[in-house]
C-alpha positions in Angstrom: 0.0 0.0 0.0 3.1 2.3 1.1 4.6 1.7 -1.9 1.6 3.0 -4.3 1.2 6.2 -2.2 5.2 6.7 -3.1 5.0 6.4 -6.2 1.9 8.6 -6.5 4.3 11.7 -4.3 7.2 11.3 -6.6 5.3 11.3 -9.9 4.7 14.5 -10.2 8.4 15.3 -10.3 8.4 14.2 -13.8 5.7 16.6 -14.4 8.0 19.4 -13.0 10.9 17.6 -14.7 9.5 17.6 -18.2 8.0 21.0 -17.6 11.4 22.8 -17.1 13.1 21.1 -19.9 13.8 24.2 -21.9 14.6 26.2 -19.1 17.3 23.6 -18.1 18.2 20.2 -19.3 20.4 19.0 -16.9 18.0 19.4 -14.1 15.6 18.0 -16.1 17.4 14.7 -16.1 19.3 14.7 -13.0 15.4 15.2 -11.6 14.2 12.1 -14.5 17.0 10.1 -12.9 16.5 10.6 -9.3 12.6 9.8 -9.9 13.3 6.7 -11.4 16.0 5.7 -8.8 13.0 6.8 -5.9 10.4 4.9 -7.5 12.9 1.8 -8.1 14.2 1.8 -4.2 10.5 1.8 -3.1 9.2 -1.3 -5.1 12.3 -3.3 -4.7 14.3 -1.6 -1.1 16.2 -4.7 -1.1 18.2 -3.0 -4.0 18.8 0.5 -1.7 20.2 -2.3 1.3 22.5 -4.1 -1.7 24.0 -1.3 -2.6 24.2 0.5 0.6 26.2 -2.9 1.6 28.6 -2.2 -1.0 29.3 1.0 -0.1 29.8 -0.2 3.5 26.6 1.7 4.7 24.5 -0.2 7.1 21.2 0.1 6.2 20.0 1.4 2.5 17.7 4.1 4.4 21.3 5.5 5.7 22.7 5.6 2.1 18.9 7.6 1.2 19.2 9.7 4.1 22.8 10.4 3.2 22.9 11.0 -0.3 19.8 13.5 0.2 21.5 15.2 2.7 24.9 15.7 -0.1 22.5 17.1 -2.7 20.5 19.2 -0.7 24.2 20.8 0.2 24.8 21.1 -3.3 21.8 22.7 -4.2 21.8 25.2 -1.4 25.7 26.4 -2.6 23.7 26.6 -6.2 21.2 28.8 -5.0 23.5 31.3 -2.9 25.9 31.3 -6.2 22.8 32.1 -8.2 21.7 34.7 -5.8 25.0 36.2 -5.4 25.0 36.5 -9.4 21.7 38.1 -9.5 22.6 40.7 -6.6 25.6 41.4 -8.8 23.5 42.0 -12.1 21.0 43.9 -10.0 23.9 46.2 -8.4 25.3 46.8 -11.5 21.3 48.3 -13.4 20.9 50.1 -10.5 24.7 52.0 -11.1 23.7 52.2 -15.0 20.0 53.5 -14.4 21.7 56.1 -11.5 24.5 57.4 -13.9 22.4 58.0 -16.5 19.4 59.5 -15.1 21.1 61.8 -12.3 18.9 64.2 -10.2 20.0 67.7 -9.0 20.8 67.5 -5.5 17.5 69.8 -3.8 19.7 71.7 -1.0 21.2 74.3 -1.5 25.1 75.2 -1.3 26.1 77.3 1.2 
C-alpha cells in the first residue's frame, strides 16, 4: 500500500521535470533520474540495502538519508551562487539607471 502512495508523491516530479526542460536540461534529467531511482528503491528496497552494503553503509535508508543530505548541500551552494550573481546583475542596473538619469541635489550650497 506504502509503496503505491510513493509512487503517486514522486510522480509528479516528472511533471515538473519535463515542464522545465527548456529552461534547463540537466535538471531535467538529473530530476528524471533521481525519480526513477526513488520509484525503483520503493518497489524493490532490497536494492537500496545491496547497494548501501557495498558502499559499506548499514542500512540502505542510511545511504537515502545520506545522499539527500549531499544534494540538498549542493543545491543550497547553487542557490546562494545564483543569488550572489543576480545581486551582482541587480547592483550593477541600478549604477547604470543612477548614472544615466542623475537628479539635481535639492539643498542648496552654502
Amino acid at each position: 500500500m506504502i509503496a503505491y502512495v510513493l509512487t503517486a508523491l514522486i510522480a509528479p516530479i516528472f511533471l515538473y521535470a519535463f515542464r522545465s526542460w527548456r529552461a534547463s536540461r540537466l535538471v531535467t534529467l538529473a530530476l528524471v533520474a533521481s525519480g526513477v531511482v526513488a520509484i525503483l528503491f520503493v518497489w524493490h528496497p532490497d536494492l537500496a540495502n545491496d547497494l548501501a552494503a557495498a558502499m559499506g553503509v548499514g542500512r540502505g535508508a542510511d545511504l537515502v538519508i545520506y545522499v539527500y543530505c549531499l544534494l540538498s548541500f549542493i543545491l543550497i551552494l547553487d542557490l546562494s551562487l545564483k543569488l550572489k550573481a543576480q545581486h551582482q546583475v541587480i547592483t550593477r542596473l541600478a549604477r547604470e539607471i543612477a548614472l544615466a538619469n542623475p537628479k539635481q541635489s535639492t539643498r542648496k550650497s552654502p
